[in-house]
MDTraj code that builds the backbone (N, CA, C; nanometers):
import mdtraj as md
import numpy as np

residues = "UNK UNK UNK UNK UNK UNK UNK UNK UNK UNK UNK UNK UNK UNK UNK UNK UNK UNK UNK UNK UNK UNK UNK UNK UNK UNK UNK UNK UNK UNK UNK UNK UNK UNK UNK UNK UNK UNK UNK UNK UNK UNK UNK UNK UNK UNK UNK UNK UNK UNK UNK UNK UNK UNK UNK UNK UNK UNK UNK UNK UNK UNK UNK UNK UNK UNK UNK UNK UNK UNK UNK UNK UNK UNK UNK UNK UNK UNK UNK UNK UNK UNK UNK UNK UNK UNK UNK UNK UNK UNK UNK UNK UNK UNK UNK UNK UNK UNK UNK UNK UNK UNK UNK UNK UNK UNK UNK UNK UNK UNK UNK UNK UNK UNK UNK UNK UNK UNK UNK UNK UNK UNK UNK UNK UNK UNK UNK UNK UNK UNK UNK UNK UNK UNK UNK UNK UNK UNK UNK UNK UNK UNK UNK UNK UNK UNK UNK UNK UNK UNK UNK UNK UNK UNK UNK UNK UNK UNK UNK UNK UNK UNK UNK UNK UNK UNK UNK UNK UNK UNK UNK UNK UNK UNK UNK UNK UNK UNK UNK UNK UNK UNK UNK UNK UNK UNK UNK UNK UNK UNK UNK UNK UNK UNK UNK UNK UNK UNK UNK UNK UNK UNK UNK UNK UNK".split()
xyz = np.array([
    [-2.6893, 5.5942, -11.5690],
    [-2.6599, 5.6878, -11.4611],
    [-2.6050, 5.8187, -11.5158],
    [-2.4789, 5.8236, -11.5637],
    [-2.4355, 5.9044, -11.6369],
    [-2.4193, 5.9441, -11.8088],
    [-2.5297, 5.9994, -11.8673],
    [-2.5287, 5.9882, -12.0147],
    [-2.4524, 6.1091, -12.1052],
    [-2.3682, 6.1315, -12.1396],
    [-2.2579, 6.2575, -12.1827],
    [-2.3133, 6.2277, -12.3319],
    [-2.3224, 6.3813, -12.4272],
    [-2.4069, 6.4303, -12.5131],
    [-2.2926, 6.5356, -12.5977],
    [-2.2465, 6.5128, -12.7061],
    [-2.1785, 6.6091, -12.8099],
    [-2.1200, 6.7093, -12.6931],
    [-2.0311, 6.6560, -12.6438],
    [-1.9374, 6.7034, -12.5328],
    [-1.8243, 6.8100, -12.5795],
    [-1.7952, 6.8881, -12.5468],
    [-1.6590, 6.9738, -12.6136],
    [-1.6218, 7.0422, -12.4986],
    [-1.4289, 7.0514, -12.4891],
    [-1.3857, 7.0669, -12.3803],
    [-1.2445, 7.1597, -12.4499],
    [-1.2236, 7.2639, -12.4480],
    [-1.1009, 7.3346, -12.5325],
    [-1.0515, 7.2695, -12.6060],
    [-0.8671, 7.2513, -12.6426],
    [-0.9133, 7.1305, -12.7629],
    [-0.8273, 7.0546, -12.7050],
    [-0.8969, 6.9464, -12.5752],
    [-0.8623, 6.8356, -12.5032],
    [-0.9576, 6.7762, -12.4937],
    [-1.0893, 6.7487, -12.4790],
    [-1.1519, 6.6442, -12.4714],
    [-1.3037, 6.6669, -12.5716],
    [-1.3441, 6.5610, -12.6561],
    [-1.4403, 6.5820, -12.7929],
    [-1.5075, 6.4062, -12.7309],
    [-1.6796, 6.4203, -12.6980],
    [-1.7045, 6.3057, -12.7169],
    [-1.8536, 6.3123, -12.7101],
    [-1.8757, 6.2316, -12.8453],
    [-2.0468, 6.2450, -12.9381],
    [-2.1226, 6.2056, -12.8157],
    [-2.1146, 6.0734, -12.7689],
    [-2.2602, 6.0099, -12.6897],
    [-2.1556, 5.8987, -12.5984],
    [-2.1604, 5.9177, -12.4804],
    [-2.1340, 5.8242, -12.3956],
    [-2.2505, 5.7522, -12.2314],
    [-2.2362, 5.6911, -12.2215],
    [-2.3256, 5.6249, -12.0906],
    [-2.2010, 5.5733, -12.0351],
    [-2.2685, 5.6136, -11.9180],
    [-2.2149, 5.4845, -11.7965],
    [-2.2849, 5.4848, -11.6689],
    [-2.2501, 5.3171, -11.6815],
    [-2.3785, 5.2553, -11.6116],
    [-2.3873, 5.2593, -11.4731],
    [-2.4932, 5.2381, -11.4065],
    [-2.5136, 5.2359, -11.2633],
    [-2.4333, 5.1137, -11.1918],
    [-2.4124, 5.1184, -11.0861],
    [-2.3626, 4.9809, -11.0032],
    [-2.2839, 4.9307, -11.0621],
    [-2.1991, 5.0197, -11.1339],
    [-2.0664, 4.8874, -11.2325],
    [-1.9401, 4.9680, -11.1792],
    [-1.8224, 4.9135, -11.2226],
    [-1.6895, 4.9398, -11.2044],
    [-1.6341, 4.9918, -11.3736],
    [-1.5936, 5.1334, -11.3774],
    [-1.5984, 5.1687, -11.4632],
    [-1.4518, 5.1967, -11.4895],
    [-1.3979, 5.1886, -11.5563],
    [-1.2164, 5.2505, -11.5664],
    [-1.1864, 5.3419, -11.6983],
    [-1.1228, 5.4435, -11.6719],
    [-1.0812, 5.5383, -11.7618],
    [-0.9635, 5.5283, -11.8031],
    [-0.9094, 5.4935, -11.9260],
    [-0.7788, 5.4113, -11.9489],
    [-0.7497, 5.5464, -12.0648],
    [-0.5879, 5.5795, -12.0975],
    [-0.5672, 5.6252, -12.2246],
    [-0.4087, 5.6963, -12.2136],
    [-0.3627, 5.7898, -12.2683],
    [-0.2106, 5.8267, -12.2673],
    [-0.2956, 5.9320, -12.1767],
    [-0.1133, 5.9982, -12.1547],
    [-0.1199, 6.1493, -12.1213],
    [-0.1638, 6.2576, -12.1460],
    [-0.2625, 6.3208, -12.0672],
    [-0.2777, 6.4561, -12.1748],
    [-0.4268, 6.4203, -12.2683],
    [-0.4632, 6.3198, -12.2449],
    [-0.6369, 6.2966, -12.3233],
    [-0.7275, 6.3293, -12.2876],
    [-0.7674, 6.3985, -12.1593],
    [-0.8480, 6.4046, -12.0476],
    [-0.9247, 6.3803, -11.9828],
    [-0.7996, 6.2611, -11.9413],
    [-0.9493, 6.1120, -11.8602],
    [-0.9369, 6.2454, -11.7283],
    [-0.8412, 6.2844, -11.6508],
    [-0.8737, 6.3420, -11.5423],
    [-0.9915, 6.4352, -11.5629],
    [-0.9770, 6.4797, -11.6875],
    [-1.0434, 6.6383, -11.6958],
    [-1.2204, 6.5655, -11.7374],
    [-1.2740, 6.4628, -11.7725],
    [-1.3859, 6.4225, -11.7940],
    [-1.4470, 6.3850, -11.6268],
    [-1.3288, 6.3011, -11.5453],
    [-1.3739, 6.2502, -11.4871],
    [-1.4400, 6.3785, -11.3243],
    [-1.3906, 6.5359, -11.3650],
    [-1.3949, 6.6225, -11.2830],
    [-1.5314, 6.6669, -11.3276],
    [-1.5984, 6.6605, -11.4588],
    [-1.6989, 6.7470, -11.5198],
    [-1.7970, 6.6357, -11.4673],
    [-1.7779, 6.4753, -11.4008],
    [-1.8540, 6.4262, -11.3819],
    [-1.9650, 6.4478, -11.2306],
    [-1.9226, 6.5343, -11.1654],
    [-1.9448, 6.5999, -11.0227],
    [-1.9100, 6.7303, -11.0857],
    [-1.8965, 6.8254, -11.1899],
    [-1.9300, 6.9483, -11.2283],
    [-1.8379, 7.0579, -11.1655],
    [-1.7362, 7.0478, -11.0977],
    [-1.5918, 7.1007, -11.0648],
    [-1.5813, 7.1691, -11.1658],
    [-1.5785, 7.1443, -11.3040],
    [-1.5310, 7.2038, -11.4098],
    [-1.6522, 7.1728, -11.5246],
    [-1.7187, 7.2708, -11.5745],
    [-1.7985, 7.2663, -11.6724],
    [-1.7844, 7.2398, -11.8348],
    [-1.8249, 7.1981, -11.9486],
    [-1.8154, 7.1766, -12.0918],
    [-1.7854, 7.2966, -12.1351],
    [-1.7862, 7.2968, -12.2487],
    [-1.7867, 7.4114, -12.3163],
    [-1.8796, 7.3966, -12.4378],
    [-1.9114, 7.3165, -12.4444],
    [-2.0474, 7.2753, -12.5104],
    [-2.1149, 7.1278, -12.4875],
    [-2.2079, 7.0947, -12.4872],
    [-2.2432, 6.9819, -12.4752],
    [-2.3500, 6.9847, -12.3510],
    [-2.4096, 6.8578, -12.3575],
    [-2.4586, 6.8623, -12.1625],
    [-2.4166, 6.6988, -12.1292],
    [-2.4476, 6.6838, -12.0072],
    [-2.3921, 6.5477, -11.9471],
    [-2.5101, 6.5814, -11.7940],
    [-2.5720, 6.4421, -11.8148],
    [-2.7049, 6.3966, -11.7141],
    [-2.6759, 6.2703, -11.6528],
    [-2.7027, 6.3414, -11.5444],
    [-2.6738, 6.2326, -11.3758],
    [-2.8265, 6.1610, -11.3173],
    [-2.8576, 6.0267, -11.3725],
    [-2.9867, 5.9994, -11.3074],
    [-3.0799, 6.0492, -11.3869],
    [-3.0693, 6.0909, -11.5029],
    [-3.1745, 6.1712, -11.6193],
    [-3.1911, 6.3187, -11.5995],
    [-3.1187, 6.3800, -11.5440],
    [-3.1414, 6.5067, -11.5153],
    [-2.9908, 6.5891, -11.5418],
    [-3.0049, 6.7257, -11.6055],
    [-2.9003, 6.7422, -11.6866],
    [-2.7996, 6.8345, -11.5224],
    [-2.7082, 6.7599, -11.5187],
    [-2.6362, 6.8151, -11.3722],
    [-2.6079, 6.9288, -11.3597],
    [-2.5666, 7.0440, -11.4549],
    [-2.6200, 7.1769, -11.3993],
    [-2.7010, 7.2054, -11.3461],
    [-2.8080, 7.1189, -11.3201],
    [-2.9402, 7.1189, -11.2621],
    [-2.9567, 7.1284, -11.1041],
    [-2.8645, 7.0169, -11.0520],
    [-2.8343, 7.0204, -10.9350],
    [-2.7397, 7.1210, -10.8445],
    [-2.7910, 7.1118, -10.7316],
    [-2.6943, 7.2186, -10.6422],
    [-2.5991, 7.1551, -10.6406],
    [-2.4925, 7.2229, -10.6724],
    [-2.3505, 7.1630, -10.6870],
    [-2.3190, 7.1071, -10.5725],
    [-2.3154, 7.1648, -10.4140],
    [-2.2890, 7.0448, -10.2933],
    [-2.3858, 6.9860, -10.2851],
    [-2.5012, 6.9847, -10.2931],
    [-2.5577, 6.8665, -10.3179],
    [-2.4902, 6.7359, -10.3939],
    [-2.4738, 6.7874, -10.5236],
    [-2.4032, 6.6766, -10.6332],
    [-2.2727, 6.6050, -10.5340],
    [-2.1656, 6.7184, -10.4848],
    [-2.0913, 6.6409, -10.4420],
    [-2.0863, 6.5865, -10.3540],
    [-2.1790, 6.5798, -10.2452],
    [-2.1796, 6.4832, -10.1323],
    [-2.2269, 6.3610, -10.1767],
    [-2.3156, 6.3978, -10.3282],
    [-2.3708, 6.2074, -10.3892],
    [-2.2326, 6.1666, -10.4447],
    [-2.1895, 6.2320, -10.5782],
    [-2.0604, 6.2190, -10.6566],
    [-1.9512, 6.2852, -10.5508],
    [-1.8748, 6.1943, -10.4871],
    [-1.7334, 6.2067, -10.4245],
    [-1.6506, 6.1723, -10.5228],
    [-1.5055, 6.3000, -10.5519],
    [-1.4091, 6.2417, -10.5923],
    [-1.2687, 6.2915, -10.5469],
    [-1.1962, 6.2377, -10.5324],
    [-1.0748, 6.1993, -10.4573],
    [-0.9693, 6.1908, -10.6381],
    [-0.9156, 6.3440, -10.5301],
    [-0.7903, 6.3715, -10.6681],
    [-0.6690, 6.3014, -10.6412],
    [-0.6024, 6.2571, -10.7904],
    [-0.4545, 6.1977, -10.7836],
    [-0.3840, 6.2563, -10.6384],
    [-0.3697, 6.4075, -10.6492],
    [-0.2924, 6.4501, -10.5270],
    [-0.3423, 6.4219, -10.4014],
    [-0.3471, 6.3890, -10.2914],
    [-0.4390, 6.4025, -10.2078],
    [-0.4349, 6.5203, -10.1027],
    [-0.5234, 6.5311, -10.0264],
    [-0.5235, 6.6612, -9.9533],
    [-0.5147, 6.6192, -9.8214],
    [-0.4720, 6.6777, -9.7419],
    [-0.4179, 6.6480, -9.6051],
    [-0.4885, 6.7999, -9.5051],
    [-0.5262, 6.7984, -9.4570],
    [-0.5686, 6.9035, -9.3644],
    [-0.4814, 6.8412, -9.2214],
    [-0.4413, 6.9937, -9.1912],
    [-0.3963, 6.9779, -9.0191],
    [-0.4893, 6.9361, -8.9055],
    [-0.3999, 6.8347, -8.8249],
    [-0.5179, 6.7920, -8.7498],
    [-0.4789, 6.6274, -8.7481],
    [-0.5340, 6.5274, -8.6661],
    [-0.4671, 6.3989, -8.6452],
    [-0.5562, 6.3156, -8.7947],
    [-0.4903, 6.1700, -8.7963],
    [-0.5664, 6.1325, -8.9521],
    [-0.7028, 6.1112, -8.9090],
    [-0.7322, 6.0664, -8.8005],
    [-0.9217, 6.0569, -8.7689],
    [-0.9604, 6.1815, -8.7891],
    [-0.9220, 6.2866, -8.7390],
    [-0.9829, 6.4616, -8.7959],
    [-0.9647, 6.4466, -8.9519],
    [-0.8651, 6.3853, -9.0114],
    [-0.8670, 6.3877, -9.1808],
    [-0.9783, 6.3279, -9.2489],
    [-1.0031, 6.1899, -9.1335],
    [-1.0764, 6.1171, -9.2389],
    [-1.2534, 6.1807, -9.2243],
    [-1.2735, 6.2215, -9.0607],
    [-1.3715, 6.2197, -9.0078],
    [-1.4430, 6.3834, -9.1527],
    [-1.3534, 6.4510, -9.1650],
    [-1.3985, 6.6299, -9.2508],
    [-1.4864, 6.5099, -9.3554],
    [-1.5053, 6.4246, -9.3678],
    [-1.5528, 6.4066, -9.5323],
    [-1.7058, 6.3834, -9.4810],
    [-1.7044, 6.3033, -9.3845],
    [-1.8370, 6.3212, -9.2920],
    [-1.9184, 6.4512, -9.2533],
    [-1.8543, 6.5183, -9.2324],
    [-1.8743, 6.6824, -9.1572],
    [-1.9755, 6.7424, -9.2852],
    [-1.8675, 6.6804, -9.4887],
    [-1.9095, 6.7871, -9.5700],
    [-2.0799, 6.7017, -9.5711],
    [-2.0767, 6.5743, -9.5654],
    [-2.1995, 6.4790, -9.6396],
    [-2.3195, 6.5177, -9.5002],
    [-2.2802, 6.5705, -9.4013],
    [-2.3879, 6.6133, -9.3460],
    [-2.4193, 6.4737, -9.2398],
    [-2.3564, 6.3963, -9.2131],
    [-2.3541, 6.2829, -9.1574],
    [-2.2041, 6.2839, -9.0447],
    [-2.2865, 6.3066, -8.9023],
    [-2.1820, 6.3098, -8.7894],
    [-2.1810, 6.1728, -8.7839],
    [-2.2347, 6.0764, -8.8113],
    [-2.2576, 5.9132, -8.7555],
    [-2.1112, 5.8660, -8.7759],
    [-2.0326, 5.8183, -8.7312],
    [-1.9097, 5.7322, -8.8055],
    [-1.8805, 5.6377, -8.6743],
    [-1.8345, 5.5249, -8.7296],
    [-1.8555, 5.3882, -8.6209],
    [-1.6509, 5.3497, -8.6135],
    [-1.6639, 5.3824, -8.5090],
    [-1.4404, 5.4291, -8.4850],
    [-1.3882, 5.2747, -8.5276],
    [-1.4783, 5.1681, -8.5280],
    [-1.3631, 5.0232, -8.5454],
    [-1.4257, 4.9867, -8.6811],
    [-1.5268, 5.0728, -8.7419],
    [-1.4828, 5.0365, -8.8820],
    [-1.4022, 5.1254, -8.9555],
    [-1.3972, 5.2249, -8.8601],
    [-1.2445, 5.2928, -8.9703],
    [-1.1045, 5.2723, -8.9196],
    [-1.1000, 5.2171, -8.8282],
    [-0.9605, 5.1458, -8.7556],
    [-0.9837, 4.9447, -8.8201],
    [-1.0916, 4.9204, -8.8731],
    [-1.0703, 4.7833, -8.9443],
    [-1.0604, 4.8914, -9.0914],
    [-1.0524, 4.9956, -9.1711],
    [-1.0354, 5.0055, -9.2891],
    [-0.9023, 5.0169, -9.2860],
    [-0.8102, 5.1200, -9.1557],
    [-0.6492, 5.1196, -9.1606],
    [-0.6033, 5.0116, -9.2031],
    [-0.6568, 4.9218, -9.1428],
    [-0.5829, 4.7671, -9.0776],
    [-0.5483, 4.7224, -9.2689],
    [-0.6874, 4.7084, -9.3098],
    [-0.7496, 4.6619, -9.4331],
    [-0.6392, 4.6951, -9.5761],
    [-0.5870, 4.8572, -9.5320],
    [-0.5002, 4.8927, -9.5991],
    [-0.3967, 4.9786, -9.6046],
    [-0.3789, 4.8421, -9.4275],
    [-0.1820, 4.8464, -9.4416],
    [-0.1489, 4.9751, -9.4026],
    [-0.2363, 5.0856, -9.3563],
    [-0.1962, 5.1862, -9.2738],
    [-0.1516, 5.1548, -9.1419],
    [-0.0290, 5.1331, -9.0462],
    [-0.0434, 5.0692, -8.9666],
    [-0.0472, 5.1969, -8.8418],
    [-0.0992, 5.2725, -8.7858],
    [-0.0848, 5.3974, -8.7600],
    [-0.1948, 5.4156, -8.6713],
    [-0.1631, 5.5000, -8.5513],
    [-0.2807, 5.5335, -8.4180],
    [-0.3586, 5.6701, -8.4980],
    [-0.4880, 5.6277, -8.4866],
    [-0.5774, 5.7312, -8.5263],
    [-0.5497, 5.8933, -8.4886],
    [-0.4884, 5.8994, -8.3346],
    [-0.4308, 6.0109, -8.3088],
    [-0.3442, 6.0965, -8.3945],
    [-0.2287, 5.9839, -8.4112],
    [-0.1185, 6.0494, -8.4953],
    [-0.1772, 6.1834, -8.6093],
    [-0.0495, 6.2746, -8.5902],
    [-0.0294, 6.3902, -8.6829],
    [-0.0770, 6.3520, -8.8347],
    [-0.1913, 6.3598, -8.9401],
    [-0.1624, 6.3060, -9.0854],
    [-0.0665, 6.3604, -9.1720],
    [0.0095, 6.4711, -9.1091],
    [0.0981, 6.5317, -9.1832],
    [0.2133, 6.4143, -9.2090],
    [0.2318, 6.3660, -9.0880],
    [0.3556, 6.2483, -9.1105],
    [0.3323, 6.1427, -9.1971],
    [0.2203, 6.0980, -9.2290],
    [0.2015, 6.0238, -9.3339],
    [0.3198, 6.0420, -9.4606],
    [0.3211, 5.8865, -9.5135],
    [0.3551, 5.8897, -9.6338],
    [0.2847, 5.9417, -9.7259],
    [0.3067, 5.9743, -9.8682],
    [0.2370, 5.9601, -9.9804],
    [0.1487, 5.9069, -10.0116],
    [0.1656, 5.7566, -9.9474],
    [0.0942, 5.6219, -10.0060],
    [-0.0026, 5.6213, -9.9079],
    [-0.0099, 5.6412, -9.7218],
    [-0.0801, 5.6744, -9.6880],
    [-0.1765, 5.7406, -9.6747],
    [-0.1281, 5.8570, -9.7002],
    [-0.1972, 6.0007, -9.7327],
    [-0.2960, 5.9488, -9.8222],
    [-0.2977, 5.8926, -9.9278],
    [-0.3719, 5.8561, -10.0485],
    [-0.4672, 5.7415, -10.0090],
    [-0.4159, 5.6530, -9.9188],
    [-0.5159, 5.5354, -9.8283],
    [-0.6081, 5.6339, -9.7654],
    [-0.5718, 5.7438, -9.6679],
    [-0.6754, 5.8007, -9.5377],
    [-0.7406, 5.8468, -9.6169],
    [-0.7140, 5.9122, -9.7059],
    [-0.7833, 6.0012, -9.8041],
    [-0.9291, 5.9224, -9.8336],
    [-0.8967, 5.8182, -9.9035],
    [-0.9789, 5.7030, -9.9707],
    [-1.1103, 5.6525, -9.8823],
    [-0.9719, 5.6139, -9.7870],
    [-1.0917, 5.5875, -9.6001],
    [-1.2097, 5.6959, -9.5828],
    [-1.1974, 5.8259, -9.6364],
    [-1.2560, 5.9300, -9.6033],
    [-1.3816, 5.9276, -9.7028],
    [-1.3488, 5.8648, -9.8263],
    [-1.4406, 5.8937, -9.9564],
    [-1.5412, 5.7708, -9.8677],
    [-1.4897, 5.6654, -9.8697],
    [-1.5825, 5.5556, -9.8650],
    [-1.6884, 5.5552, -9.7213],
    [-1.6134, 5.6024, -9.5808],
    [-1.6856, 5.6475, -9.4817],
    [-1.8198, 5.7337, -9.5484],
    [-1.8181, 5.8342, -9.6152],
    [-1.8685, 5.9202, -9.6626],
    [-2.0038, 5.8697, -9.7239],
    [-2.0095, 5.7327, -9.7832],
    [-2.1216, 5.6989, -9.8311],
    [-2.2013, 5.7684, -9.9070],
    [-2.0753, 5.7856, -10.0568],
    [-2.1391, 5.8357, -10.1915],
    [-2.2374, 5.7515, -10.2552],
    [-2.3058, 5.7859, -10.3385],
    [-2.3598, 5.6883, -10.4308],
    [-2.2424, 5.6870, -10.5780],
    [-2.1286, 5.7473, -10.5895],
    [-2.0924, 5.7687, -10.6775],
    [-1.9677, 5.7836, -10.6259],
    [-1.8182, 5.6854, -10.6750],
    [-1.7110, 5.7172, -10.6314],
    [-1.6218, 5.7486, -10.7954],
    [-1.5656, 5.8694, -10.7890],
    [-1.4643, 5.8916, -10.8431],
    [-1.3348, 5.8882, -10.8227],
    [-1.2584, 5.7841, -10.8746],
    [-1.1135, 5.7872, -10.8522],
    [-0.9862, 5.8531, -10.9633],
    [-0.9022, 5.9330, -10.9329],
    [-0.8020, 5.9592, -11.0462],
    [-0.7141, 5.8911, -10.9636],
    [-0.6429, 5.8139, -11.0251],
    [-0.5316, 5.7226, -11.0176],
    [-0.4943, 5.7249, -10.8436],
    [-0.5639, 5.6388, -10.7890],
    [-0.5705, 5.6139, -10.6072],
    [-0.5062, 5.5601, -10.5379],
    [-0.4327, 5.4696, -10.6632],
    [-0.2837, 5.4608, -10.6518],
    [-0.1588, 5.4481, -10.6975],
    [-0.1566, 5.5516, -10.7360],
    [-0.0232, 5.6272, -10.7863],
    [0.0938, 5.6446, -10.7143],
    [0.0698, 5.6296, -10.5507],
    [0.1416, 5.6343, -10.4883],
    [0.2289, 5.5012, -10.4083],
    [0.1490, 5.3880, -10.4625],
    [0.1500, 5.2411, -10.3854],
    [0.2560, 5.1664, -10.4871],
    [0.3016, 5.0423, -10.4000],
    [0.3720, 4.9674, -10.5342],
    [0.2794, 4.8922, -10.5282],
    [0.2946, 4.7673, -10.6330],
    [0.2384, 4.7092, -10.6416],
    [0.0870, 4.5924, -10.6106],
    [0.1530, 4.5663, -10.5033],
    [0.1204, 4.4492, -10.4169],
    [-0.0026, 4.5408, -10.3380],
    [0.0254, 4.6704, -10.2763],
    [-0.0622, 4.7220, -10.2447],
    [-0.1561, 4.8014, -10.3438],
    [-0.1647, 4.8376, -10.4538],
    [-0.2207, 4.8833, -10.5363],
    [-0.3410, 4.8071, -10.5516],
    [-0.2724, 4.6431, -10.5079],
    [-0.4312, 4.5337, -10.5896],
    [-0.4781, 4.4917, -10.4856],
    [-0.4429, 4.5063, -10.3718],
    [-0.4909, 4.5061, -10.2309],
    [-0.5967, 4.6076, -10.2496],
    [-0.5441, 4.7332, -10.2373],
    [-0.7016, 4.8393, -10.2351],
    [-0.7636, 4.7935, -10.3068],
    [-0.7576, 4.8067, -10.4424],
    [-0.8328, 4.8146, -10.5284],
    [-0.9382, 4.7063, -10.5383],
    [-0.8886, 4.5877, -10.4856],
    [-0.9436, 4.4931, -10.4898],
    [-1.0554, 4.5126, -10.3322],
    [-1.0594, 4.5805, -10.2529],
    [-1.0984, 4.6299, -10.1136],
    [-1.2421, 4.6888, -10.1772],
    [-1.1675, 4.8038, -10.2478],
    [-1.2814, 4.8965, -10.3238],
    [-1.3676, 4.8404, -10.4341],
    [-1.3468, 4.7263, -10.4947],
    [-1.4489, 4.7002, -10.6032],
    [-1.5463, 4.6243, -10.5036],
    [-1.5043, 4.5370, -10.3896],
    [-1.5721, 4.4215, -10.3347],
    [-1.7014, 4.5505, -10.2352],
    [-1.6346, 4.6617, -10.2084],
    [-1.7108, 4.7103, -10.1405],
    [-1.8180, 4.8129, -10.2278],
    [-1.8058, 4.8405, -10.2864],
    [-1.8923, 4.9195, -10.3997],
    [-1.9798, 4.7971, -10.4999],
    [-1.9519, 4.6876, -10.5217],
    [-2.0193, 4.5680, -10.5108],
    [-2.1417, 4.5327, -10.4246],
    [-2.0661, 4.4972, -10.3174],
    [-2.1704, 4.5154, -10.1969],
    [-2.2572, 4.6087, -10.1575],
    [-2.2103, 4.6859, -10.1100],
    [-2.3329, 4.8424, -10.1430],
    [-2.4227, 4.8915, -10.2269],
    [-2.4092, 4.8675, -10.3719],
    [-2.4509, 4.8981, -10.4829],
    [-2.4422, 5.0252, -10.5298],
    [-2.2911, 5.0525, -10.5306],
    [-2.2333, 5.1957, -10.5592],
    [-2.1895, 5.1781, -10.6934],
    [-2.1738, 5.3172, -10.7473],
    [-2.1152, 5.2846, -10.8990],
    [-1.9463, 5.3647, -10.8940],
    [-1.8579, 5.2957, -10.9424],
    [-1.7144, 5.3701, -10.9511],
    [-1.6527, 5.3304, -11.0709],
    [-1.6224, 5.5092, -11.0595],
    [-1.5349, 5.5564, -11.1954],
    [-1.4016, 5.5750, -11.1568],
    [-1.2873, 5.4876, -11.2282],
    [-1.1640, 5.5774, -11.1916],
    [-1.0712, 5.5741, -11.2762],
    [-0.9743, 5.6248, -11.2749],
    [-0.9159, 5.6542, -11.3883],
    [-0.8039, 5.5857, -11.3237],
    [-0.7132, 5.4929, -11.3928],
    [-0.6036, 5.4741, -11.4138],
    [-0.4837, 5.4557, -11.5329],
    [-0.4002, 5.4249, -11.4647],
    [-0.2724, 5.4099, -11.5460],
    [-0.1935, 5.2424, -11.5707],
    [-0.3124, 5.2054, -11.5484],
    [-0.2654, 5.0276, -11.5132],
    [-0.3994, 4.9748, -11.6104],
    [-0.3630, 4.8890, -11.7495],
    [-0.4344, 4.8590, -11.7981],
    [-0.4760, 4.7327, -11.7709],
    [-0.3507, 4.6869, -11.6750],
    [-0.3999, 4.5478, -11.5394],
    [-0.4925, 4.5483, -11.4749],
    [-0.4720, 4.6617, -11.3997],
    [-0.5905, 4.6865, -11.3299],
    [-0.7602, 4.7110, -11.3672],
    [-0.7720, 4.7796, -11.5030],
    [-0.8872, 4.8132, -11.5447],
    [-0.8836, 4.6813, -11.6149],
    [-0.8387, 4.6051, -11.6437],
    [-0.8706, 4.4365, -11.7160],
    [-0.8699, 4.3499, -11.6032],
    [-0.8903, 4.3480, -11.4828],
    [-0.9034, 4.2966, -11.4039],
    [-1.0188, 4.2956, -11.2858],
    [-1.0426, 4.4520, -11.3080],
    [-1.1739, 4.4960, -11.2046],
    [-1.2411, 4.5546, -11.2528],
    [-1.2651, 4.6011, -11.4070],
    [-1.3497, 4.6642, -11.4451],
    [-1.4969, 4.6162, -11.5281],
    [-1.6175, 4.6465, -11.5483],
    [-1.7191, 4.5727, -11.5735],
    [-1.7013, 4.6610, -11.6936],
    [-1.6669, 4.7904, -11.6833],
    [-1.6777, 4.8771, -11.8507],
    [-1.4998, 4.9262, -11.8246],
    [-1.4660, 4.9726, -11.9962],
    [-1.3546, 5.0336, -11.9882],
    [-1.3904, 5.1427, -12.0493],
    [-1.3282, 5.2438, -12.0934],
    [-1.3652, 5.3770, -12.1114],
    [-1.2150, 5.3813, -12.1845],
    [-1.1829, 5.4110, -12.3051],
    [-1.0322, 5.4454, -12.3563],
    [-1.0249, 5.6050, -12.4154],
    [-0.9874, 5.6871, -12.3877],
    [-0.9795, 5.8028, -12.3982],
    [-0.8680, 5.8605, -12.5390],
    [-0.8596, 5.8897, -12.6660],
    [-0.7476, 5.9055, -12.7389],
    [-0.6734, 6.0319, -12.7289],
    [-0.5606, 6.0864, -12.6849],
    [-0.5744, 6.2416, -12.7537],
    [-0.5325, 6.2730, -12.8793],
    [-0.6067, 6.3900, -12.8757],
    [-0.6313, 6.4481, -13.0325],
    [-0.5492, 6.4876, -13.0782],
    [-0.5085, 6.4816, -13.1954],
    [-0.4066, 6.4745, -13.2714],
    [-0.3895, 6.6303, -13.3480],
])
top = md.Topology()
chain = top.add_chain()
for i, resn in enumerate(residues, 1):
    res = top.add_residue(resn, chain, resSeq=i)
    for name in ("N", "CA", "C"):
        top.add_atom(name, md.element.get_by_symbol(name[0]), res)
traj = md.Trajectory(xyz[None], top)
């Protein structure tokens, strides 16, 4: 799916030949500062190489119209973004960008349920927690029906118990679908637990 080629990125990220595969669960593991975030942004083209190329589907992704790319490749940053407006207006914008008004209201009131948002679709999303904020957010990627999910650390904001709740939500459903997801975390539990590839990132010394 994704084949990355004598890659060069200022002097944060250096990498000869990488793949990654279609329909798998992929995890980006490594310290601070290596640039799993910063690879995993050039993978939907947000941010370009500085040398190298990197091909989506065999075709070198500069190639593609960039919203095009991102309505296939969705990714959902560590921070999350909150727009004014109730959390169904939050979740519903991700629909609006993919060009798809369709959205079915009790499967995104069974995704709240699913993860522990316990909250009326009405409600303000500003009041959200952190940890919420980062759930609706998520709700929004997966409504969206990428072929390609990017995660930077999705939950960063959760303790525990809920961390392997989603996560475990999101592999079963990208499973089922036959989606491929990349995400980067900070839990080498987690990527040894749900991941089909690992990805270890070093920084350069």
């Amino acid at each position: 799916m994704f084949e990355i080629k004598n890659l060069k990125y200022k002097n944060i990220l250096y990498i000869d030949h990488l793949n990654i595969n279609k329909n798998a669960v992929t995890s980006i593991v490594g310290e601070s500062g290596s640039g799993k975030t910063t690879l995993l942004k050039m993978l939907n083209n947000i941010i370009s190489p500085d040398e190298g190329e990197i091909y989506y589907n065999g075709k070198e992704l500069n190639q593609y119209n960039p919203i095009d790319l991102r309505r296939r490749v969705v990714m959902l940053p560590q921070t999350p973004i909150i727009y004014k407006g109730s959390i169904l207006d939050n979740i519903l914008i991700g629909k609006k960008f993919s060009k798809s008004e369709i959205y079915d209201i009790k499967e995104i009131e069974n995704l709240l349920e699913k993860f522990n948002v316990n909250k009326n679709l009405n409600e303000p999303a500003e009041n959200l927690s952190g940890g919420e904020k980062q759930r609706v957010c998520l709700i929004r990627v997966l409504i969206m029906n990428p072929e390609v999910i990017l995660l930077d650390e999705p939950t960063s904001a959760l303790d525990e118990n809920t961390e392997d709740l989603v996560i475990n939500y999101v592999v079963e459903y990208v499973k089922k679908n036959n989606k491929t997801l990349i995400m980067v975390t900070h839990s080498n539990e987690i990527a040894k637990k749900y991941s089909d590839h690992i990805i270890e990132i070093n920084k350069r010394r």
